[in-house]
C-alpha positions in Angstrom: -16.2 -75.9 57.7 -14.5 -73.2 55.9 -16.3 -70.7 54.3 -14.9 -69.8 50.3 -15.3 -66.9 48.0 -16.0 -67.8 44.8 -13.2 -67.2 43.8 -11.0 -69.5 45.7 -13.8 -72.1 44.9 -12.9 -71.9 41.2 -9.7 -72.0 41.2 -9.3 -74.9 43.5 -11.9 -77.0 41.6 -9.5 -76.1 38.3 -6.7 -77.2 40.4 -8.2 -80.4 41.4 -9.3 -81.4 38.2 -6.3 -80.3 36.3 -4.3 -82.4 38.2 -6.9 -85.4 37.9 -7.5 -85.3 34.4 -4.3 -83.9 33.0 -1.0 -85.7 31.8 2.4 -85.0 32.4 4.3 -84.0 29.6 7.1 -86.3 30.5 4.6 -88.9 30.1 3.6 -87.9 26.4 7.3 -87.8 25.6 8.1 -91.3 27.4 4.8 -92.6 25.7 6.2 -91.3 22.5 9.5 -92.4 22.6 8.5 -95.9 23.3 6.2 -95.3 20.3 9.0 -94.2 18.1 11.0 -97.5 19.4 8.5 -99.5 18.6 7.8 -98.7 14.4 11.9 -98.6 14.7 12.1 -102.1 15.4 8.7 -103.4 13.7 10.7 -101.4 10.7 14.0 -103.6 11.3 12.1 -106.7 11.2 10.1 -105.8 7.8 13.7 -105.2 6.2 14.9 -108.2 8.1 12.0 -110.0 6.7 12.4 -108.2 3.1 16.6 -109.1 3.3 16.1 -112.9 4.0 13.7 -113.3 1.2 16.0 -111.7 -1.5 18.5 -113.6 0.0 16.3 -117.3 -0.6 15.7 -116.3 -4.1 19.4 -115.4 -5.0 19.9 -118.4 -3.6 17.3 -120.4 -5.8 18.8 -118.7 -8.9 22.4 -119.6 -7.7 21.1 -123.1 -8.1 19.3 -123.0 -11.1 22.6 -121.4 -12.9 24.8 -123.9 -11.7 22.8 -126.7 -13.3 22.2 -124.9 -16.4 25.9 -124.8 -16.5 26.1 -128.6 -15.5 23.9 -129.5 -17.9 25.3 -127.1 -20.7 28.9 -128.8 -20.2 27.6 -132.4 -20.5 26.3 -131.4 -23.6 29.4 -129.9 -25.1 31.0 -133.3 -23.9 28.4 -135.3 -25.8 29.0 -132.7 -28.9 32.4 -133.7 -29.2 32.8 -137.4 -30.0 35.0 -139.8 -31.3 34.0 -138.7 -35.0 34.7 -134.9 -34.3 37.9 -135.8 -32.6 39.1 -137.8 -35.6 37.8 -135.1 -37.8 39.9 -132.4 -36.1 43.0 -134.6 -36.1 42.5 -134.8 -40.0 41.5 -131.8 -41.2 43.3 -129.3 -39.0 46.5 -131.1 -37.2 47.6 -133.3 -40.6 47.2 -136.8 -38.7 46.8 -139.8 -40.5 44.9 -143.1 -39.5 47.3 -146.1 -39.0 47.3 -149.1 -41.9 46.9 -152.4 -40.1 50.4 -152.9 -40.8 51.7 -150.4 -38.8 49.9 -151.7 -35.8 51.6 -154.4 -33.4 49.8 -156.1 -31.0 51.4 -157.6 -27.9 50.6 -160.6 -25.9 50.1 -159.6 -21.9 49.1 -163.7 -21.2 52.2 -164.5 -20.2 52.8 -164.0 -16.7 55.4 -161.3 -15.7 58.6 -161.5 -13.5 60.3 -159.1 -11.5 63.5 -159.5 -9.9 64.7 -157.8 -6.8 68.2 -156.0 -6.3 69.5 -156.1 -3.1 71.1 -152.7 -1.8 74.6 -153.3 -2.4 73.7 -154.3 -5.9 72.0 -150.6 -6.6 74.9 -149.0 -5.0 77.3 -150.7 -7.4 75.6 -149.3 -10.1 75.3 -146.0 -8.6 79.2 -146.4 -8.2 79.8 -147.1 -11.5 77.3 -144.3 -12.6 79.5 -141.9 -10.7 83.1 -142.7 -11.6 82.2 -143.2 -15.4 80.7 -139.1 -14.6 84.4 -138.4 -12.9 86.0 -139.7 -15.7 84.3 -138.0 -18.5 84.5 -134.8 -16.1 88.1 -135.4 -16.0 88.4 -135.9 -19.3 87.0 -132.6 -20.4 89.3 -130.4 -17.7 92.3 -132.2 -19.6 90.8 -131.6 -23.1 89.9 -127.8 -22.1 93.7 -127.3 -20.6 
């Protein structure tokens, strides 16, 4: 067994329970950097959080607009009837209601008929169309000469 001073004694008992007891200080900074990570992303959520609620309530309000609008527009459209119409056409635009002899009714009972032209037929016509165009187009070279 070796024999110690004092001394010696001390300061290898301090060594011993320095390095027992102590912490690195690359282990406070890791500890606090992981800290510091930590409130940063517990902080992202919370605005995350804070972000999606605002967005929800723009949302609702969003909604509730467009059927106040809705609902304002079917009113106007219920405001203006017939009666105001008629009143408008009066009073501003000069219009005049028709007499009941000015009206003329027709009868649809009877059924209708409908005759089909054959090809040659509408190219005949478009024929004619054209040369009666040539002539008049002649006619106005002749006139301006």
């Amino acid at each position: 067994m070796r024999e110690y001073s004092r001394n010696e004694y001390r300061s290898e008992e301090t060594r011993a329970g320095n390095s027992r007891a102590g912490i690195s200080k690359f282990t406070v900074c890791a500890y606090l950097v992981c800290f510091a990570l930590l409130l940063m992303m517990i902080f992202s959520y919370v605005q995350l959080n804070e972000i999606s609620d605002q967005s929800v309530k723009l949302e609702r309000e969003l909604n509730e607009l467009r059927e106040q609008n809705q609902m304002l527009g079917i009113r106007i459209d219920q405001r203006i009837g017939n009666d105001q119409i008629k009143q408008q056409a009066t009073e501003r635009l000069g219009m005049v209601t028709l007499s009941k002899d000015q009206v003329t009714y027709v009868n649809t009972k009877n059924t209708d008929t409908v005759e089909i032209i054959s090809q040659s037929q509408i190219l005949r016509d478009h024929s004619k169309i054209f040369a009666g165009l040539a002539r008049g187009f002649r006619w106005l070279v002749e006139y301006m000469n």
